[in-house]
TITI-314015 format. One record per residue (C-alpha): x, y, z; residue in three letters. Coordinates in steps of 0.2 Angstrom, whole numbers, plus 5000, padded with zeros to 4 digits. Layout:
XYZala
...
***
This chain:
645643444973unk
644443504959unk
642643544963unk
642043374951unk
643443254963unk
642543324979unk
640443294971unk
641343114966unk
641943074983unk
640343164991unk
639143044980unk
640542854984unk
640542885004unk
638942985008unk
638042825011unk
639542775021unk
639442905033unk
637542915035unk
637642715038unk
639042755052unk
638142905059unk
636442815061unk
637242655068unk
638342735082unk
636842825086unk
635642675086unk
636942585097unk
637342705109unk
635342715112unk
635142525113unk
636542465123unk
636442635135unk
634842705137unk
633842555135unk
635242395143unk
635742505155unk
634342655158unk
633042515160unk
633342425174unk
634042575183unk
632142655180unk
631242515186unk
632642475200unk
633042645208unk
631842745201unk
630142655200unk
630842545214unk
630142385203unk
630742205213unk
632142115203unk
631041965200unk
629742085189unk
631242185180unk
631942045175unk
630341985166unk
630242145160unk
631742145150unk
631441965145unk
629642045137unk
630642185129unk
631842035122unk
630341915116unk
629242045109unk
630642145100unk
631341985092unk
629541915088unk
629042075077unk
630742105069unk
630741935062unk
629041955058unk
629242095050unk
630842085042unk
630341925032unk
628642035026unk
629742185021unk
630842085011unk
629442024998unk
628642224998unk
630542244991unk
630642415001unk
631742564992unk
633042655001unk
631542815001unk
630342695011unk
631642635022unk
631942815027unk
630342875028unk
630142715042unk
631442755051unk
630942935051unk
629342905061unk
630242785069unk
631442895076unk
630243025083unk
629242875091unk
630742835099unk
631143015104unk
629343015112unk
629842855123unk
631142905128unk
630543075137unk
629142975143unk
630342855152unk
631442995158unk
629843055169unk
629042915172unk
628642925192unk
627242755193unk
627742595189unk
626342545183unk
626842625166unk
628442515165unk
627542375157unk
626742495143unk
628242575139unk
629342435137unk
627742325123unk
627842505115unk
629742525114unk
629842335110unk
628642365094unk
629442515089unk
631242425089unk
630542265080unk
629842375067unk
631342475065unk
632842345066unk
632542265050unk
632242425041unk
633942495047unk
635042355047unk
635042305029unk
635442505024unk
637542405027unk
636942305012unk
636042435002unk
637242555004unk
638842515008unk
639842394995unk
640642214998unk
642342275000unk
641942435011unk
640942335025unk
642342275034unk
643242455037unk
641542535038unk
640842395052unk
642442415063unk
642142605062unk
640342585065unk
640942475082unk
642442595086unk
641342745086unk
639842695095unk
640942625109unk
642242795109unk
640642875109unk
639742795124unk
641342795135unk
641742985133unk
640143055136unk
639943155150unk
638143115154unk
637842995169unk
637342835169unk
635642865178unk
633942885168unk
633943035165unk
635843075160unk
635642925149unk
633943005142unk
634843145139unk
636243075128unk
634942975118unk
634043115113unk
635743215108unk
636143065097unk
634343045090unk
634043225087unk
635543265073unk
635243105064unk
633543105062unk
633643295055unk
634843225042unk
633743115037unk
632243225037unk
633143365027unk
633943225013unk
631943175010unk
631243345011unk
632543404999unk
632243254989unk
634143204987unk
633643024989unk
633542984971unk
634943094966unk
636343014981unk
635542834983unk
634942774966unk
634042614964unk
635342494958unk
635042364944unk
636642264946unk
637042214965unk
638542094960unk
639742214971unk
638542224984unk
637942014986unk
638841955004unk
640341855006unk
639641715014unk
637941655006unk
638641485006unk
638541495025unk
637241425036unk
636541575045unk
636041475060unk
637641425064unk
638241625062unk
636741645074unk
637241565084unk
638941625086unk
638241765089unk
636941725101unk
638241665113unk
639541805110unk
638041945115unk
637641835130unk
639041815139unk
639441995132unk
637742065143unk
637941925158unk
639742015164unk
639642175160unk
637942205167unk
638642115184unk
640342235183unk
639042395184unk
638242315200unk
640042335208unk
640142495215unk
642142505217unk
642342425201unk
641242535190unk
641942705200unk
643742645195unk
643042595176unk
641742645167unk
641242805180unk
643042835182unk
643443005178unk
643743085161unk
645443015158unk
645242835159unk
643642835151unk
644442935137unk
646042765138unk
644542645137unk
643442755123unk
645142735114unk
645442565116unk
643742545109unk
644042635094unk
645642565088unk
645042385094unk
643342415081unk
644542465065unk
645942325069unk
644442215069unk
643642265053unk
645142275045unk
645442075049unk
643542035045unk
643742095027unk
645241985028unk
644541835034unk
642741795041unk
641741805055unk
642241625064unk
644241685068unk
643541865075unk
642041755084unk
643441615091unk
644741815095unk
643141845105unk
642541715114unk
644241685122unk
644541865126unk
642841855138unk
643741715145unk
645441775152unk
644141955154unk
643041875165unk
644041785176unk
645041905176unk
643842005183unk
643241875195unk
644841905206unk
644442075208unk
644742165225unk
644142345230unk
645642485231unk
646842475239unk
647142285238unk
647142305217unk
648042425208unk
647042555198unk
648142505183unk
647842315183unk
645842345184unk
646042485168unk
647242345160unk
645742215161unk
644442335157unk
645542395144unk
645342185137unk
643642185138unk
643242345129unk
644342275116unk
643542105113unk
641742195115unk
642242315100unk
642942145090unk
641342045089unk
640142215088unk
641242245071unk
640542075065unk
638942095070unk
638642265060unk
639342175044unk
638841975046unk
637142005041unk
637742105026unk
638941985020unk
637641845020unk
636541925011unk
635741954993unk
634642094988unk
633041974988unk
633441925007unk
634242065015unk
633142115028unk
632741945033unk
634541915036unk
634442065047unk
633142015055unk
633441845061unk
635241885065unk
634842055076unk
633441985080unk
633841835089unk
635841835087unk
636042025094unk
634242095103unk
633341935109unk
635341865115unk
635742025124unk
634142045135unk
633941865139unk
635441885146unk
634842035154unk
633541935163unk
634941835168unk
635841955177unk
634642045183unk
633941865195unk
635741805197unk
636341975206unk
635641955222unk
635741765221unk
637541725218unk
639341795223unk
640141935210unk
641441815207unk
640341655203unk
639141765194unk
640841835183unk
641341635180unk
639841595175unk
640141715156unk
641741625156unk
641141445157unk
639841475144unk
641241555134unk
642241395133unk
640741265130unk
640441375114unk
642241405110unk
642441205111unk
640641195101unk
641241325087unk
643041225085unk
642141075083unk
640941125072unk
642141205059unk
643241025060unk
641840945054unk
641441075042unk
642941045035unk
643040845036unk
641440855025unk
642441005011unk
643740875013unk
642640715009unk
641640784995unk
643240874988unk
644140684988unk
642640614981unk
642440724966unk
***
């Protein structure tokens, strides 16, 4: 391959892999350090009573989706570049690299509640930069491969790793993901190769989503339901000792099977999404977290279940957890256009993905120690069919209504 061929494909795909490389990062740091570090701070750590974490998280949830959608809808009429949504995310990133030390030796709980307002401003400031980079940078046809790489990764990642899931094993890994991504990003702007490898575009007809047709409160909230149900099990299944030694702690090889799963699950799912759309991956979903989670509401300590039917239902949940995170990181794309972009983002990670997931944090946290592993496992599953009915219905008369104006025309 001649040295041209190589600059070519260097200059079509580097925005593909700094998108890919910045959001497995970001997700890795969001659904480990902060979903899962969190509460294991304030719980085992800082010894904080359930009732409090779980406001806690439910402040991290309301001030994070408050700002981002504040800011997100201001950002889109400043009509930020590429340049000053790097040079956001760079301090962003260092902030965040600051926090997260700060949590990994925190020893008074009194300074839980300051460091979660200032991690929640921090992440509503920088989701609305970040997410729209997928529309910026990444073409129409490529987000459906590059989303379901982004969700393979970042869960193959995750599972793999060999830090534990305490606060500081978990502190440890965010700042090993943070660290190499926010060098790249500081050497690309030092260097000044921003204007040379991301040059401001004047025609965004390969780039305008999908699905501006659609209504983005209904894809909200598909989403909104899918992330909750998401958080409520799989919080729960980390609170089972036996269950979370024989999964997710396991050792290296069945995290390497589920890790895996994850992966090929994210690129099978991105490869149907630039397919279809985001309501036959959302419907896959939802009725994967039902057989999952009651599945996993049978569950019985070794030796009464085999090792290989608990992987085998892990292995089903990891799967339909890497479907719908390929939609979300190419949804808000998709239905968007350059002079809405990072609204779009805001609204739908904001309330579909951030304010969805640690609500339902909240949830978990106060339903623990109130209700049974196998009612609290039931409850996901019954939320999952109301929406799955909710969505079904919803497209019928979506369709009715093409159907009607189509005969009437």
């Amino acid at each position: 391959m001649s040295s041209q061929k190589i600059k070519d494909l260097f200059h079509t795909y580097i925005g593909h892999l700094l998108v890919i490389g910045f959001l497995v990062g970001g997700y890795v740091y969001n659904i480990k350090f902060i979903q899962v570090g969190i509460p294991y701070l304030g719980k085992q750590v800082l010894h904080v009573d359930t009732t409090t974490m779980g406001i806690d998280m439910a402040l991290l949830a309301i001030i994070t989706a408050v700002i981002a959608i504040a800011w997100g809808f201001r950002a889109d009429k400043l009509h930020l570049t590429i340049r000053k949504r790097i040079d956001i995310l760079i301090i962003v990133g260092i902030v965040q690299m600051v926090l997260t030390a700060w949590a990994w030796f925190m020893i008074d709980p009194s300074q839980l509640l300051p460091w979660i307002v200032c991690t929640s401003i921090v992440l509503g400031i920088g989701i609305p930069v970040s997410f729209p980079l997928v529309f910026e940078l990444i073409p129409r046809k490529d987000r459906g491969i590059v989303a379901g790489l982004t969700a393979g990764l970042a869960f193959f990642v995750g599972n793999i790793s060999p830090f534990p899931w305490t606060i500081a094993g978990l502190a440890q890994e965010a700042l090993m993901m943070m660290v190499p991504g926010l060098a790249a990003f500081v050497v690309i702007r030092l260097l000044g190769f921003i204007a040379k490898w991301f040059p401001e575009k004047n025609d965004y007809s390969n780039y305008t989503g999908r699905f501006t047709s659609h209504s983005i409160s209904w894809v909200v909230g598909l989403m909104f339901a899918i992330f909750f149900v998401d958080s409520l099990g799989f919080l729960r299944i980390l609170a089972e000792p036996t269950l979370y030694i024989q999964t997710w702690a396991a050792p290296v090889e069945t995290r390497w099977i589920l890790g895996v799963v994850h992966l090929f699950a994210g690129i099978g799912a991105g490869i149907l999404y630039a397919k279809s759309d985001e309501w036959k991956e959302g419907i896959l979903a939802l009725v994967l977290f039902i057989i999952a989670d009651i599945a996993f509401s049978f569950y019985l300590p070794p030796p009464l279940m085999s090792s290989d039917v608990v992987l085998t239902i892990a292995s089903l949940y990891c799967a339909t957890v890497s479907i719908y995170t390929a939609i979300n990181f190419a949804i808000w794309a998709d239905l968007s256009t350059h002079e809405n972009a990072t609204k779009i983002a805001a609204l739908g990670i904001g309330i579909g993905g951030w304010l969805s997931s640690f609500l339902s944090t909240t949830a978990a946290e106060l339903l623990e120690p109130a209700v049974t592993f196998q009612v609290h496992l039931l409850l996901p599953a019954i939320i999952s069919a109301v929406m799955l009915v909710l969505v079904i219905y919803l497209l019928k008369c979506k369709r009715e209504l093409i159907l009607g104006k189509t005969s009437g025309g």
